[in-house]
MARVEX-451310 format. One record per residue (C-alpha): residue number from 1; x, y, z. Coordinates in Angstrom, 3 decimals, m for minus. Layout:
- nr/X/Y/Z
- NUM/X/Y/Z
...
% end
This chain:
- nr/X/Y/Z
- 1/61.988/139.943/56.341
- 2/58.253/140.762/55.773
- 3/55.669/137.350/55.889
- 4/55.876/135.884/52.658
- 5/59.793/136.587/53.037
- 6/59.724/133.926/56.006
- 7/56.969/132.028/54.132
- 8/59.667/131.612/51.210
- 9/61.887/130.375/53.350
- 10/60.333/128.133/55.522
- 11/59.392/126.313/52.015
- 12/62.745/126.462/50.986
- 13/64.326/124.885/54.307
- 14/62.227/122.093/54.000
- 15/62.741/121.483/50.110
- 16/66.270/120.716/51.452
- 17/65.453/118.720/54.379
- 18/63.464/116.316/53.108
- 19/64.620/113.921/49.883
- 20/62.964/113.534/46.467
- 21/61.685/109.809/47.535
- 22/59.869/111.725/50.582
- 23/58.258/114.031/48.131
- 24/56.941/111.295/45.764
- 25/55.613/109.583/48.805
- 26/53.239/112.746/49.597
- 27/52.399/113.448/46.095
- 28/48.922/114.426/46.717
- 29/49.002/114.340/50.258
- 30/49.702/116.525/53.297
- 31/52.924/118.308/52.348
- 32/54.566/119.761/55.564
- 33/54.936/123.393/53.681
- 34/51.151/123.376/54.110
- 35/51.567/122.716/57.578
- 36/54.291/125.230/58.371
- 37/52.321/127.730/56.060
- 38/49.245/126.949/58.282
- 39/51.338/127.437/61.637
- 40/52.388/130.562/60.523
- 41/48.508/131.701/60.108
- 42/47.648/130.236/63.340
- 43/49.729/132.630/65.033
- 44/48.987/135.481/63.366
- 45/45.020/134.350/64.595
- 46/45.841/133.332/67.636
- 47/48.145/136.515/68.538
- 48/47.136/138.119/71.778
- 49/48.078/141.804/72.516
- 50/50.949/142.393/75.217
- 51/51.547/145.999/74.791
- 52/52.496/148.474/71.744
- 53/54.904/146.169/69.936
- 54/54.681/142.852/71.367
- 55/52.361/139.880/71.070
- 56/51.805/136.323/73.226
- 57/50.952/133.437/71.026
- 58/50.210/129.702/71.554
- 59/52.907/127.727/71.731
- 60/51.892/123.915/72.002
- 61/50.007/122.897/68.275
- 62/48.571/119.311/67.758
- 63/48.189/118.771/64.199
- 64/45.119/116.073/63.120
- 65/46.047/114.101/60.186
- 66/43.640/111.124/58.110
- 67/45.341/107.674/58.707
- 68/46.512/107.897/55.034
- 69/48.595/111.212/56.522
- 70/49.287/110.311/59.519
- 71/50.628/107.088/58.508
- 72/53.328/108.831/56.306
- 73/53.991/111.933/58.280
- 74/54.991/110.509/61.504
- 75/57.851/108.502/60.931
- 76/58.973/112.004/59.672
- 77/57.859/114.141/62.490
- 78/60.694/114.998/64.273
- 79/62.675/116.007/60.763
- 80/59.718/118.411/60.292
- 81/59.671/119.929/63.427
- 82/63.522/120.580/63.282
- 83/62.879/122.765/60.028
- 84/59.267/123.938/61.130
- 85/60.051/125.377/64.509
- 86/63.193/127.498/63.896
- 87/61.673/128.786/61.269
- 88/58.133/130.021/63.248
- 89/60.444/131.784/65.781
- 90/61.728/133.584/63.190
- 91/58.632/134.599/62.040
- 92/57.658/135.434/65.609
- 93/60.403/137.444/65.860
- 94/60.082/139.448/63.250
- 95/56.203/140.108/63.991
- 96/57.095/140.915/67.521
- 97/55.769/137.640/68.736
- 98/56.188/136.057/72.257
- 99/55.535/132.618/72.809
- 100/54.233/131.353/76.271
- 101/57.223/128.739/76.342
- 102/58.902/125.916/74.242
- 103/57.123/125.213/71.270
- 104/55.698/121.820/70.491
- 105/54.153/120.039/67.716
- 106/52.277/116.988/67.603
- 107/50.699/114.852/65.487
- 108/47.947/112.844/66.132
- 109/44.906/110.682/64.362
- 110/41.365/111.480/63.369
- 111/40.252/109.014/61.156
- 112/37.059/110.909/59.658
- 113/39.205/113.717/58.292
- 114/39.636/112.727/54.399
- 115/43.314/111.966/52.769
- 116/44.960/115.940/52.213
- 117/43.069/117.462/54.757
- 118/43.950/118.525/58.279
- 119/43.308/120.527/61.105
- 120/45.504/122.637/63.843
- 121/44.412/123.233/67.248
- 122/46.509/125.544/69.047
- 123/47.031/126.680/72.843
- 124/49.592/128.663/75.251
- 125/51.038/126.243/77.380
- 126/53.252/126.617/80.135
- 127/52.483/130.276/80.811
- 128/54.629/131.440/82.695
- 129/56.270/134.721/84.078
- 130/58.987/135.416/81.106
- 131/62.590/134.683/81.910
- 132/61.991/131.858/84.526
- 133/62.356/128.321/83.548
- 134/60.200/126.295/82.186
- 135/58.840/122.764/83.517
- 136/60.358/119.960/82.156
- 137/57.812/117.921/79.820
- 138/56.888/114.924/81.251
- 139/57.809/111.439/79.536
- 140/54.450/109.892/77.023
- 141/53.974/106.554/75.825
- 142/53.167/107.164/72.445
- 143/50.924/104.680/70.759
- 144/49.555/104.899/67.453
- 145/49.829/108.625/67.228
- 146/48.119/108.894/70.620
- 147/50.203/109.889/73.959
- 148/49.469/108.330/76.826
- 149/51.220/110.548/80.373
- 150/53.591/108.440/81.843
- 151/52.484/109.686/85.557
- 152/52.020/107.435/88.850
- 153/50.998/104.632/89.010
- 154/50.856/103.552/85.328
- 155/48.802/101.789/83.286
- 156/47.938/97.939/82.016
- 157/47.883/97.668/78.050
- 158/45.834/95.220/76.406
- 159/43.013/94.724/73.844
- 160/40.069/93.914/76.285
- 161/37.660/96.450/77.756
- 162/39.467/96.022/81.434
- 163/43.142/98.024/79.731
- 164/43.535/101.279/80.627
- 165/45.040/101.687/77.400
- 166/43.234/99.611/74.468
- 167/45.042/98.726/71.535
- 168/42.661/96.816/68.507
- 169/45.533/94.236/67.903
- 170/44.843/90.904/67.551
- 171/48.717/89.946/68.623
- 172/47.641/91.939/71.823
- 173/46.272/89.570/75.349
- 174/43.488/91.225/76.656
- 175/45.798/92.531/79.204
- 176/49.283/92.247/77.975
- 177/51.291/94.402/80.057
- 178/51.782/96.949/82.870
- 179/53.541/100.070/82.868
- 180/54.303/101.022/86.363
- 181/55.395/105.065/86.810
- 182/56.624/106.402/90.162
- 183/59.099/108.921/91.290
- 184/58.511/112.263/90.330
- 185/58.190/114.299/86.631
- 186/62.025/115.402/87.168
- 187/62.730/111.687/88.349
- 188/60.385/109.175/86.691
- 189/61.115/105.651/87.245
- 190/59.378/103.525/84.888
- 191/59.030/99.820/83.887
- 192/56.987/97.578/81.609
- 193/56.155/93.906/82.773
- 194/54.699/91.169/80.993
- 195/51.152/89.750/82.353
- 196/51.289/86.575/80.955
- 197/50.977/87.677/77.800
- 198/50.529/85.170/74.631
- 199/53.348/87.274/72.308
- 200/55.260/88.365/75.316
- 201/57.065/91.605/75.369
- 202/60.017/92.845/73.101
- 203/61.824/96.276/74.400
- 204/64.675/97.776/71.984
- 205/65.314/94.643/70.194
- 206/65.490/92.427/73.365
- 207/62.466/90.130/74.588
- 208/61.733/90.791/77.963
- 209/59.512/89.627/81.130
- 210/60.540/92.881/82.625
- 211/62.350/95.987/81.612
- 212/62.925/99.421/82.808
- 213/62.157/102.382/80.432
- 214/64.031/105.725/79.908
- 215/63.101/108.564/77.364
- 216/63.391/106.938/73.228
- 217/62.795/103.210/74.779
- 218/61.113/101.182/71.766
- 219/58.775/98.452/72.603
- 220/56.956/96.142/70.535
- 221/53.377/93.895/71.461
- 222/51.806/91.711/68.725
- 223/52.228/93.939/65.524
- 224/52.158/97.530/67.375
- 225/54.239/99.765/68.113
- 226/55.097/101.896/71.096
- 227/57.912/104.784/72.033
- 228/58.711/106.338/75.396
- 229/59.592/109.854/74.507
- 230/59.156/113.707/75.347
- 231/57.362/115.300/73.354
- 232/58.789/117.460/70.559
- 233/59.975/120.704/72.093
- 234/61.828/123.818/71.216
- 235/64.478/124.084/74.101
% end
């Protein structure tokens, strides 16, 4: 299947994946098939000679969105990136395309870019020797769009100057919680504890002092938002 073969039917794919009230939602937006097409390009740019009839490209793509965007992408991402990403190894395959490892796809803010634009930045992560295994991805703290490495020792979230992680929430204390990391990437223990917050601390549901956190945890301070996760992969 040439490019505009696998073009056709990464459009296709996600015509199917994604429901008619998703599509009125982006009417004049960011449509994903602009993204995948876009992906698709970016390799083609990006591909880097290995010998006759094979080519490395990047592998890890962060994708910057307007907050109109990335406000209605996101909650979306990983249904994208479960159509997108099958569908570029395809491609790669058929162009004789190596990737450097798992591919992932993120998407993060940049609040000057205009509603319906966006831009791709692209690198090979993970390189590797081919055919050993790759490094697991270490646990984020995703917050607004942005993640945050969930590495030793942690971190203290709050609104004032003195967080390591500022969030512009007026439900947030100036320093509302700690995350505390240790262990290692393979074995990450990780809790959240409450500073003496004003709002306190809610973690899947449950309002807490103190909580342990594992990979998809779902915490809530003042009005925002934040998930424990790895990021979006192809395993």
């Amino acid at each position: 299947m040439g490019p505009l073969g696998i073009f056709d039917a990464i459009e296709r794919k996600l015509e199917r994946a994604v429901s008619d009230g998703f599509a009125r939602a982006f009417k004049g937006d960011v449509q994903p098939v602009e993204i995948a097409a876009r992906l698709q390009r970016e390799l083609d740019a990006e591909a880097r000679l290995l010998s006759r009839d094979r080519k490395l490209v990047p592998n890890d793509f962060t994708i910057g969105l307007s907050q109109h965007d990335h406000d209605r992408l996101v909650p979306y991402s990983r249904k994208i990136n479960a159509e997108i990403i099958p569908q570029l190894r395809e491609y790669a395959a058929n162009q004789g395309y190596l990737f450097a490892g798992p591919i992932s796809i993120d998407y993060v803010l940049e609040p000057d870019l205009p509603t319906g634009r966006f831009t791709i930045e692209s690198q090979a992560a993970d390189d590797q020797p081919f055919g050993l295994p790759q490094r697991r991805a270490a646990l984020v703290l995703e917050v607004n769009g942005i993640r945050h490495p969930l590495v030793p020792p942690g971190f203290v979230i709050g609104r004032g100057s003195e967080a390591d992680v500022r969030i512009n929430d007026p439900g947030i204390s100036r320093q509302h919680a700690r995350v505390v990391v240790s262990g290692t990437p393979e074995d990450p223990e990780i809790s959240i504890e409450d500073l003496g917050s004003t709002n306190g601390i809610t973690v899947n549901g449950i309002r807490v002092h103190h909580a342990p956190l594992g990979e998809g945890a779902r915490i809530e301070i003042g009005k925002t938002r934040l998930l424990v996760r790895t990021p979006v992969t192809d395993v």
